[in-house]
N, C-alpha and C positions, 0 to 999 in steps of 0.2 A: 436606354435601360441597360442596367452591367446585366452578365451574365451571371448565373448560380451554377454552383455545380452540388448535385446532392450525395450526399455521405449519409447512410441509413435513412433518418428522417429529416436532417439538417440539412441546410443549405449554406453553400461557403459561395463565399465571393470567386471570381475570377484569379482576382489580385485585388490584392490588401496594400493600404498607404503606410511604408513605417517609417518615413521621411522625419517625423517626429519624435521616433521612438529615442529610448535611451538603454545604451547596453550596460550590461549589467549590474542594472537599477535595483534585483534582489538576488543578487550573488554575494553570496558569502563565504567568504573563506574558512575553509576549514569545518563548515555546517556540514553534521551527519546526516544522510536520508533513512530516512526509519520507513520499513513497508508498512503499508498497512496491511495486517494475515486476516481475513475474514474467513470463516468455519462454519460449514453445515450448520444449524437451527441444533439439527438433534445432539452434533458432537459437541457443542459448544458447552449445552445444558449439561451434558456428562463432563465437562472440562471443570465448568463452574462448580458442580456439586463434590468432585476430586478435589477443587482448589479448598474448597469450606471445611471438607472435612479433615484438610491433612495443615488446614490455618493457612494459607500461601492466597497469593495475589494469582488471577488467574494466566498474565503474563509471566508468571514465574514458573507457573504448573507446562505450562506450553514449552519456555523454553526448555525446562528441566527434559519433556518428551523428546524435544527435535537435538538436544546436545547426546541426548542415549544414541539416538538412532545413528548420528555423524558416528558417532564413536564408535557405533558395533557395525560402521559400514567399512570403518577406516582400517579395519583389522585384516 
């Protein structure tokens, strides 16, 4: 029987076979990583109802907030 080793509620093996694997089977050159920014329930709703009323996408309303703040940090 392999051993487990537990992580929160998950269980990981001892040791993993990667004798098979293949490197860099989804590497891409030159690919952006985009974060994903996930927002409070309640700020999100006030982001949304900003973005409606001033017509904007609501990633456009977020970035437009977070280029203010770089900008009046940068001064």
């Amino acid at each position: 029987m392999k051993q487990r080793i537990m992580r929160g509620n998950r269980a990981m093996k001892r040791e993993y076979d990667f004798s098979k694997a293949v490197r860099g089977k989804f590497y891409r050159k030159g690919a952006e990583l985009r974060l994903p920014i996930y927002l409070d329930a309640k700020l999100q709703e006030q982001v949304e109802r900003l973005a409606e009323k001033n017509g904007k996408d609501v990633g456009e309303m977020v970035n437009q907030f977070v280029r203010k703040e770089v900008q009046s940090s940068n001064r």
